[in-house]
C-alpha positions as a Markdown table, in Angstrom:
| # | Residue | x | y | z |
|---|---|---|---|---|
| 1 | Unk | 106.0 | 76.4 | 69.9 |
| 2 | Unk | 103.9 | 73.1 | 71.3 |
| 3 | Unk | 102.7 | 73.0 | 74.7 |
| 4 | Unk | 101.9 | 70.0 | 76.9 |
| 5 | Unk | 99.4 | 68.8 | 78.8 |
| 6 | Unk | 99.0 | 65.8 | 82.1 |
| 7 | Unk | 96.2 | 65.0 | 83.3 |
| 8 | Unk | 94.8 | 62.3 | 85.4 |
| 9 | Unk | 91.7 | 61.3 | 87.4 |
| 10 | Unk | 91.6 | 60.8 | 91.4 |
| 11 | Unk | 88.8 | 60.1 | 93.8 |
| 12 | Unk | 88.2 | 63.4 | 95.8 |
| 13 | Unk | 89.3 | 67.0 | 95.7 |
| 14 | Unk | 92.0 | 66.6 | 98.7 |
| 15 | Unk | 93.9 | 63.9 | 97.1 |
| 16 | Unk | 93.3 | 65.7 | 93.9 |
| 17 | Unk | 95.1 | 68.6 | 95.5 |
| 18 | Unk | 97.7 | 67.1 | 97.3 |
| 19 | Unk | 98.6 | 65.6 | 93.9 |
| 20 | Unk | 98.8 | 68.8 | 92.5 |
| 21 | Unk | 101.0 | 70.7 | 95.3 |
| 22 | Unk | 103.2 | 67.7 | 94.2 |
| 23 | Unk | 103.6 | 68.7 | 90.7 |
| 24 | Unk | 104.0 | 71.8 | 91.0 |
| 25 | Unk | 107.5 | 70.6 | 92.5 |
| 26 | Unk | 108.4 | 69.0 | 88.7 |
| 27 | Unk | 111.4 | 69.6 | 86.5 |
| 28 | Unk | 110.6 | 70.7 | 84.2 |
| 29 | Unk | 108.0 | 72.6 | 86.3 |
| 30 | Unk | 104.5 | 73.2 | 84.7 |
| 31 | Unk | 103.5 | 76.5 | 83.8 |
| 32 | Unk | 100.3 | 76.2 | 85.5 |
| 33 | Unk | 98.2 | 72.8 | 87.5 |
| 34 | Unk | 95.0 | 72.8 | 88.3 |
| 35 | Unk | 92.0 | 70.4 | 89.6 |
| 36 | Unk | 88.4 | 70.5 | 88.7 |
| 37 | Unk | 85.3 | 68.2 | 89.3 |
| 38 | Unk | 84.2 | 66.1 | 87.0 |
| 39 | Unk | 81.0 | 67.3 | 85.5 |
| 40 | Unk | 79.3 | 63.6 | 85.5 |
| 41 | Unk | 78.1 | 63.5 | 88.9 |
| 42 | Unk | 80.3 | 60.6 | 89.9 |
| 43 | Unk | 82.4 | 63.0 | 92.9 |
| 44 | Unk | 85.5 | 62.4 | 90.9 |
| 45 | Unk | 88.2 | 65.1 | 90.0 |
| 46 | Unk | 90.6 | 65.7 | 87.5 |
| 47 | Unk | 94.2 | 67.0 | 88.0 |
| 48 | Unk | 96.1 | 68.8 | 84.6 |
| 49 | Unk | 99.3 | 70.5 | 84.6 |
| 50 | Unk | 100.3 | 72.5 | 81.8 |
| 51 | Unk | 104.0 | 72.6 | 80.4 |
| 52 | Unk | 106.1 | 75.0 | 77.9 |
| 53 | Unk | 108.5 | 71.6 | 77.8 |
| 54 | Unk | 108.1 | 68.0 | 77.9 |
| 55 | Unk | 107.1 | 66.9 | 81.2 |
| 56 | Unk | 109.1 | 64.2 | 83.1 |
| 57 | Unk | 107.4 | 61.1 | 82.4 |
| 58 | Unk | 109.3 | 58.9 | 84.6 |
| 59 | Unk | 108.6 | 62.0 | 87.7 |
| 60 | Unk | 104.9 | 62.2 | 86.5 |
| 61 | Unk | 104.8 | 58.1 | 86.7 |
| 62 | Unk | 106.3 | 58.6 | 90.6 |
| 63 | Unk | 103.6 | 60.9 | 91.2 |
| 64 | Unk | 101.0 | 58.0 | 90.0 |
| 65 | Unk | 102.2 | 55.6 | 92.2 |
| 66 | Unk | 102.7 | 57.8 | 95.2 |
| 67 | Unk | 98.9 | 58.8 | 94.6 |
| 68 | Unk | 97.5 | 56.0 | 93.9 |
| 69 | Unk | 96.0 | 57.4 | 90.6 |
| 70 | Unk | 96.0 | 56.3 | 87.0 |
| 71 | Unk | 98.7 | 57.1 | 84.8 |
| 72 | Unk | 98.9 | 60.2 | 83.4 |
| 73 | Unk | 97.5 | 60.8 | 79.8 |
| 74 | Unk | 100.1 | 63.4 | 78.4 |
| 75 | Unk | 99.4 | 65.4 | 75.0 |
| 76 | Unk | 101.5 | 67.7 | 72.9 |
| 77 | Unk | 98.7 | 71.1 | 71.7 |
| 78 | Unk | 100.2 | 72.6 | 68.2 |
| 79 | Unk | 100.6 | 76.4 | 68.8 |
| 80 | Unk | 97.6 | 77.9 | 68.2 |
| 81 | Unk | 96.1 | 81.0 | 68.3 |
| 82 | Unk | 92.9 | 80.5 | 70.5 |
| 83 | Unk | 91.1 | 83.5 | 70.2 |
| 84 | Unk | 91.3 | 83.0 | 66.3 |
| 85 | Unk | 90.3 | 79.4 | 66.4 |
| 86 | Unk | 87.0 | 80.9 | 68.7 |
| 87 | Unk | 86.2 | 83.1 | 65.7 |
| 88 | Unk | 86.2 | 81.0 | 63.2 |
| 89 | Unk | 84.2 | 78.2 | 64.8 |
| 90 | Unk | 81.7 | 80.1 | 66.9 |
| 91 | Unk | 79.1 | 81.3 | 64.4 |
| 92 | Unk | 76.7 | 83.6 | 65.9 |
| 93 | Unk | 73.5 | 81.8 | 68.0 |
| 94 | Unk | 70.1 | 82.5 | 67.5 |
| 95 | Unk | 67.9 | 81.3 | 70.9 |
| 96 | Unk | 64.5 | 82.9 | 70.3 |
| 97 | Unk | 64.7 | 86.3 | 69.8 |
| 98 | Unk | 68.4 | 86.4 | 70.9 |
| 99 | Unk | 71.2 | 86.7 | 68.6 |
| 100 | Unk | 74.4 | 86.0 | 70.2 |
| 101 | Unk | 77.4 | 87.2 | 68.2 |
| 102 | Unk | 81.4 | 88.0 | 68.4 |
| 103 | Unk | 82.4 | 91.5 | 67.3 |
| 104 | Unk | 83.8 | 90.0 | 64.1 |
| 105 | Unk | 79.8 | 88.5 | 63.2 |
| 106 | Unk | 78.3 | 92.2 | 63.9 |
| 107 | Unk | 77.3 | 92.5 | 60.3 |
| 108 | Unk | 75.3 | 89.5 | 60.2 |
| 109 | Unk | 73.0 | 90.8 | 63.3 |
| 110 | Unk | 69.5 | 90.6 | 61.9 |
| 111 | Unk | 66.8 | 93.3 | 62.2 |
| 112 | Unk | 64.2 | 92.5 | 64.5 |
| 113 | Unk | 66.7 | 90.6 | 67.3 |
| 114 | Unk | 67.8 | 91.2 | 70.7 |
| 115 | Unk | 71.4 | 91.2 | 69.7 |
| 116 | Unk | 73.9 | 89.8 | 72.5 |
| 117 | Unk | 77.3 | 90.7 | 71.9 |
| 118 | Unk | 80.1 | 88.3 | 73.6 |
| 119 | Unk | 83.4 | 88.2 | 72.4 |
| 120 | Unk | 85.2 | 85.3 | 71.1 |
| 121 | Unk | 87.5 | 85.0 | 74.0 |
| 122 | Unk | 85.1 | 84.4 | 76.8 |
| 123 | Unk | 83.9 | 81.5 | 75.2 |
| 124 | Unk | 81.9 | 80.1 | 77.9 |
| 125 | Unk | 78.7 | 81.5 | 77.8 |
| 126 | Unk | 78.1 | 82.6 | 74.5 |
| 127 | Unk | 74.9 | 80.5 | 73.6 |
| 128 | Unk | 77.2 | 77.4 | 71.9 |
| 129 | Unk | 76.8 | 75.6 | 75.4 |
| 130 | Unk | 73.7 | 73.9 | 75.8 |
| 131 | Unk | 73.1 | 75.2 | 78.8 |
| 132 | Unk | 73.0 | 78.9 | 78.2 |
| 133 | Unk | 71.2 | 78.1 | 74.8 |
| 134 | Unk | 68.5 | 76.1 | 77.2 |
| 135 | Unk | 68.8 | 79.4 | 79.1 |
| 136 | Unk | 68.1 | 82.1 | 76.8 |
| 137 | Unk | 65.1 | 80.0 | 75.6 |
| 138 | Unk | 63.3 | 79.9 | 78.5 |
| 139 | Unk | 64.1 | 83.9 | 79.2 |
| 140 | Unk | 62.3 | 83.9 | 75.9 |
| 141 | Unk | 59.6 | 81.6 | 76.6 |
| 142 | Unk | 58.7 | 83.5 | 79.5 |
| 143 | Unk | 58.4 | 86.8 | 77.5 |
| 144 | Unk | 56.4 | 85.2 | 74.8 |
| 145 | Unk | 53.9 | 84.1 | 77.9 |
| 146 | Unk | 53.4 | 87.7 | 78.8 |
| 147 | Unk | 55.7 | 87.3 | 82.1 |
| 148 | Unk | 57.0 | 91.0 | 83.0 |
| 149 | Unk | 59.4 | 90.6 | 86.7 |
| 150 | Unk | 60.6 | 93.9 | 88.8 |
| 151 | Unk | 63.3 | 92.5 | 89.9 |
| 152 | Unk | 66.0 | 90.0 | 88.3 |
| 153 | Unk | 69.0 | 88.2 | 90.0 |
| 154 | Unk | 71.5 | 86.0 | 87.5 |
| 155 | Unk | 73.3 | 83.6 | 90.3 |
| 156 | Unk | 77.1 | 82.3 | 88.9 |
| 157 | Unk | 76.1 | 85.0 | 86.0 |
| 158 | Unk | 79.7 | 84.1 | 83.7 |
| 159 | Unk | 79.8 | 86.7 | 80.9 |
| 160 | Unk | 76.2 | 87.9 | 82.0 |
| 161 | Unk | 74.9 | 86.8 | 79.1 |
| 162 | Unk | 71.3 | 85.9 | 80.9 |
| 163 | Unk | 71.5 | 89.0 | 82.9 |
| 164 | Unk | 71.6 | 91.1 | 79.8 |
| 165 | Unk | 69.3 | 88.9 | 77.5 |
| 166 | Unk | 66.6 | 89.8 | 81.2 |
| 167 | Unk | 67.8 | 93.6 | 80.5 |
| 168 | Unk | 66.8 | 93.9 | 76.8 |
| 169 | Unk | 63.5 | 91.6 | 77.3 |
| 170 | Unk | 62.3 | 94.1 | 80.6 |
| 171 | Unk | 63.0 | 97.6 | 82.5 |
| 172 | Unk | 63.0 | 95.2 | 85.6 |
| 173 | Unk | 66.5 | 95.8 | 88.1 |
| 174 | Unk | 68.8 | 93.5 | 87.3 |
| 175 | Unk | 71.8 | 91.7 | 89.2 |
| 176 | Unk | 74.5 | 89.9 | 88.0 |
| 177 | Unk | 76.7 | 88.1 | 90.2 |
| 178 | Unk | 79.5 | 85.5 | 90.2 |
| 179 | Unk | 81.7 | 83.6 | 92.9 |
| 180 | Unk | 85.1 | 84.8 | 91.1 |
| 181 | Unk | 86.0 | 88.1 | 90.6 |
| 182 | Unk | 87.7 | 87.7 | 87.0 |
| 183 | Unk | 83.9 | 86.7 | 85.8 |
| 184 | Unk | 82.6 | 89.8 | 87.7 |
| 185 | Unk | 85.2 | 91.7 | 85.8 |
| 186 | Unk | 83.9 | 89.9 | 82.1 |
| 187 | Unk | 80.8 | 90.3 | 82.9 |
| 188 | Unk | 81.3 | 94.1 | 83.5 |
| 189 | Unk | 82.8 | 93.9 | 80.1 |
| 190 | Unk | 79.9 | 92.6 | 78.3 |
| 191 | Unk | 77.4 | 95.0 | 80.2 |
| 192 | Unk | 79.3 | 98.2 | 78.7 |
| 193 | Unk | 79.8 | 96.9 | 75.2 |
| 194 | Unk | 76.0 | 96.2 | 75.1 |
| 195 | Unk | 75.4 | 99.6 | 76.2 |
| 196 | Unk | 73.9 | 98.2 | 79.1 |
| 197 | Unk | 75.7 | 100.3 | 82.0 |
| 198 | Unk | 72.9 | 101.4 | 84.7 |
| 199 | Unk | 70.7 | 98.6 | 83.5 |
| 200 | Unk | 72.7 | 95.3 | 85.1 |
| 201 | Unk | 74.5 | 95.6 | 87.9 |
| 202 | Unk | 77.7 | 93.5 | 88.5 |
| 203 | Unk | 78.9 | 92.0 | 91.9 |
| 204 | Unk | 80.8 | 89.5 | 93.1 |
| 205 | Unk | 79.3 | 87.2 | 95.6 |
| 206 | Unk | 78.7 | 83.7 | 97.1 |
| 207 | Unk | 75.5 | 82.9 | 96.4 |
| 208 | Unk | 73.0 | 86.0 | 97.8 |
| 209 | Unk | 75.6 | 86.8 | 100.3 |
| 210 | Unk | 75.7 | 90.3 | 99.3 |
| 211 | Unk | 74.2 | 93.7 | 100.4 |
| 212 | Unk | 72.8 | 94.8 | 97.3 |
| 213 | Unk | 71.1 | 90.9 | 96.7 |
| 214 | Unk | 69.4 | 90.9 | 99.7 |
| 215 | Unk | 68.1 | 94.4 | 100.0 |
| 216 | Unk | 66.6 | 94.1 | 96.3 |
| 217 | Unk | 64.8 | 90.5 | 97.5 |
| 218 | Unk | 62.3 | 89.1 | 96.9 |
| 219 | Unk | 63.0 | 88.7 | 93.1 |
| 220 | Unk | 60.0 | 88.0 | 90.4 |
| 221 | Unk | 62.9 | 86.0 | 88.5 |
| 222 | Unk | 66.4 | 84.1 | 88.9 |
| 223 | Unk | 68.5 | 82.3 | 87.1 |
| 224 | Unk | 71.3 | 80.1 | 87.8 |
| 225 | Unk | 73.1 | 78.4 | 85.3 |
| 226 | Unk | 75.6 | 76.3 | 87.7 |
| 227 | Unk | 76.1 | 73.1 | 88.6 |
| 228 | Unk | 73.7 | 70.2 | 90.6 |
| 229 | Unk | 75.6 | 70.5 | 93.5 |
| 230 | Unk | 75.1 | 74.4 | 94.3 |
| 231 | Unk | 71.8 | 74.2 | 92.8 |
| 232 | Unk | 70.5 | 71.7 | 95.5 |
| 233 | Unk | 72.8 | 73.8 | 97.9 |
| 234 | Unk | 70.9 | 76.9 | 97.1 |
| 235 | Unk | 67.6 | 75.7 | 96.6 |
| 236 | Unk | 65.9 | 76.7 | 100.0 |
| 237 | Unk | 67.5 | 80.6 | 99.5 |
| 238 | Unk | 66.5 | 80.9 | 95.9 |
| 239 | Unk | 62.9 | 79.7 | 96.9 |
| 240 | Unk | 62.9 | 82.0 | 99.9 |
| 241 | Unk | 64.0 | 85.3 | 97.7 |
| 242 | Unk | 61.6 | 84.6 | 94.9 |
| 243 | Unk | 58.1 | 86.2 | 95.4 |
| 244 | Unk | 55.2 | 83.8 | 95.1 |
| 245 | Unk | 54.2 | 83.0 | 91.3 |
| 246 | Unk | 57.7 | 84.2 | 90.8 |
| 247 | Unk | 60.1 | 82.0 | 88.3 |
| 248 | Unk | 63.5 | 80.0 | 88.8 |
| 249 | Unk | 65.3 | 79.2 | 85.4 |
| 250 | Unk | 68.3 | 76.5 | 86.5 |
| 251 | Unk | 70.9 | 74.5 | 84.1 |
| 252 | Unk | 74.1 | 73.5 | 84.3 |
| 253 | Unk | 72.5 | 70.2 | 85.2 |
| 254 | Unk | 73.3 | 67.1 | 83.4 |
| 255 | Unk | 69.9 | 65.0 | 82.0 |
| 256 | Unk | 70.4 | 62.5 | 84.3 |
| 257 | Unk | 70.6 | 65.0 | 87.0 |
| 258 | Unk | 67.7 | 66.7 | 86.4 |
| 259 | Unk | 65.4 | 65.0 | 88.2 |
| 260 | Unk | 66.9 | 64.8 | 91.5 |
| 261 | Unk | 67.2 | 68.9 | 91.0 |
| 262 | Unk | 64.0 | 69.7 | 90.6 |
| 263 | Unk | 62.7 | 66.9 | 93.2 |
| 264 | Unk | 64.4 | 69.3 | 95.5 |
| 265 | Unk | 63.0 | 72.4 | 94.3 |
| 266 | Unk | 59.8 | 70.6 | 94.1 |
| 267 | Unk | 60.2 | 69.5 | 97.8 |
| 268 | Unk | 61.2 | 73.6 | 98.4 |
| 269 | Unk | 58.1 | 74.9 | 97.2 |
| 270 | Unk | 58.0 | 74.9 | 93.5 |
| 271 | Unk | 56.3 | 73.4 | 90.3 |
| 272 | Unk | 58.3 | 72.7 | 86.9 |
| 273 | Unk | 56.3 | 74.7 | 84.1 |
| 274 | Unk | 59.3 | 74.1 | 81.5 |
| 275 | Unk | 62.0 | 71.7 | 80.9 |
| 276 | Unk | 64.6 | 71.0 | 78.1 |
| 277 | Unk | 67.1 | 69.1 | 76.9 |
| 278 | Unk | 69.6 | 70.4 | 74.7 |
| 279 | Unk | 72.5 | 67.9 | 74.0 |
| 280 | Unk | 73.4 | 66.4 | 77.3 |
| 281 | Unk | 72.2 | 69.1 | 79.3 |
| 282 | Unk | 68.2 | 69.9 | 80.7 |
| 283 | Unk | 67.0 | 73.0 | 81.5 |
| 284 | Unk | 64.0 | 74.0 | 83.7 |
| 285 | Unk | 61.8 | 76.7 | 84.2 |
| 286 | Unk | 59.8 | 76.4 | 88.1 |
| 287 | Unk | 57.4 | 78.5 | 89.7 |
| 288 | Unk | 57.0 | 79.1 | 93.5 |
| 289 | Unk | 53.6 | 77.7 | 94.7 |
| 290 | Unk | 52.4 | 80.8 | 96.6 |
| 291 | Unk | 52.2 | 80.5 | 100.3 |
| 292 | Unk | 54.9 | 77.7 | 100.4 |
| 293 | Unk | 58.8 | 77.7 | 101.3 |
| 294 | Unk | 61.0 | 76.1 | 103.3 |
């Protein structure tokens, strides 16, 4: 059976909302709406709504005006069964000394790897995204260089993936924590089927507002793989948890963003001794200057 889709551009995340308490009022109604920032730096946000039937053009064209938005771009999906599309199109991902693989790719994990295993279904985070490729690079660059931290913290961790790749790399104490608690839950997931229980803890938390994060600071090494706007947010509390000569890996940053990210870490206290683009996305490896902070 198809599915549909709506979707449509506004100018900030109230009107985005308010458009989408409206739609949730359609007939047919959607099976699910939801809004999300665009990922180009511009402030904008997207609306979607997601329908078993046809949507109501002539109601979704009403909402339009009423909003003052664009029309609505509406698509018809085939059935399809996601997890094995994922399969077949996510070939494992080799990032340094990583392999990153699906259950279904465990007999092509080569000897000699840190193996990574992430199932097809939590897609994000894998190593296909440029930014957690850019990510588990830099991990790896780091070991290469002889680095060795105590203590680890993976900010907006997803599946974990970093956390983990940090686990099998050093015996360092390593947390993993996320704003949402279905991450928390996947990354939980990942830690046991990579028989990493005891070595990565899990929690869910807003930034270092947690117990365990600020009674394990300060922290040799952290990563967040995020977005430019929490990363500039963050910047003064991740500089002021990492130990001197300690290391910040960030992505989740757009190339054209990059430089106005690490201007403000720059600004906080620390230098940039790594950065790469992969795709459309940079990531960058800093180190706090000792003696300075905000």
């Amino acid at each position: 059976m198809s599915t549909y889709t709506a979707l449509t551009i506004l100018s900030s995340q109230a009107a985005a909302e308010a458009l989408a308490d409206d739609m949730e009022r359609l007939t047919p109604e959607p099976i699910g709406v939801g809004t999300t920032e665009v990922e180009d730096g511009s402030g904008k946000w997207e609306v979607g709504g997601y329908f078993e039937d046809a949507p109501d053009q002539a109601g979704l064209a009403l909402l339009a005006k009423m909003h003052g938005t664009r029309p609505f771009a509406v698509s018809e999906l085939p059935e399809t069964d996601w997890v094995a599309k994922v399969r077949r199109e996510l070939s494992p991902v080799e990032a340094g000394r990583f392999f990153v693989y699906g259950s279904h790719d465990a007999d092509k994990v080569p000897e000699g790897c840190e193996p990574l295993l992430i199932e097809a279904a939590m897609a994000f985070g894998t190593g296909h995204h440029g930014t957690t490729l850019g990510c588990l690079r830099a991990l790896d660059a780091l070991a290469v260089g002889g680095f060795a931290p105590d203590a680890v913290a993976d900010i907006g961790c997803g599946t974990a993936v970093l956390a983990m790749a940090a686990a099998r790399l050093w015996p360092a104490r390593v947390l993993a924590s996320d704003i949402d608690e279905v991450a928390v839950e996947v990354a939980l997931a990942n830690v046991r089927a990579n028989g990493l229980e005891g070595r990565v803890e899990c929690l869910e938390a807003t930034g270092f507002d947690h117990p365990v994060l600020a009674e394990v600071a300060p922290y040799d090494l952290i990563c967040a793989n995020i977005l430019m706007g929490p990363l500039i947010a963050l910047a003064p509390e991740v500089t002021a948890k990492l130990n001197d000569g300690g290391f910040v890996i960030l992505s989740g940053i757009l190339n054209e963003q990059a430089d106005e990210v690490i201007d403000v870490y720059a600004r906080c206290g620390n230098n940039v001794v790594r950065r790469e683009e992969i795709g459309e996305w940079t990531t960058t490896t800093l180190c706090k200057i000792s003696g300075k902070s905000v």
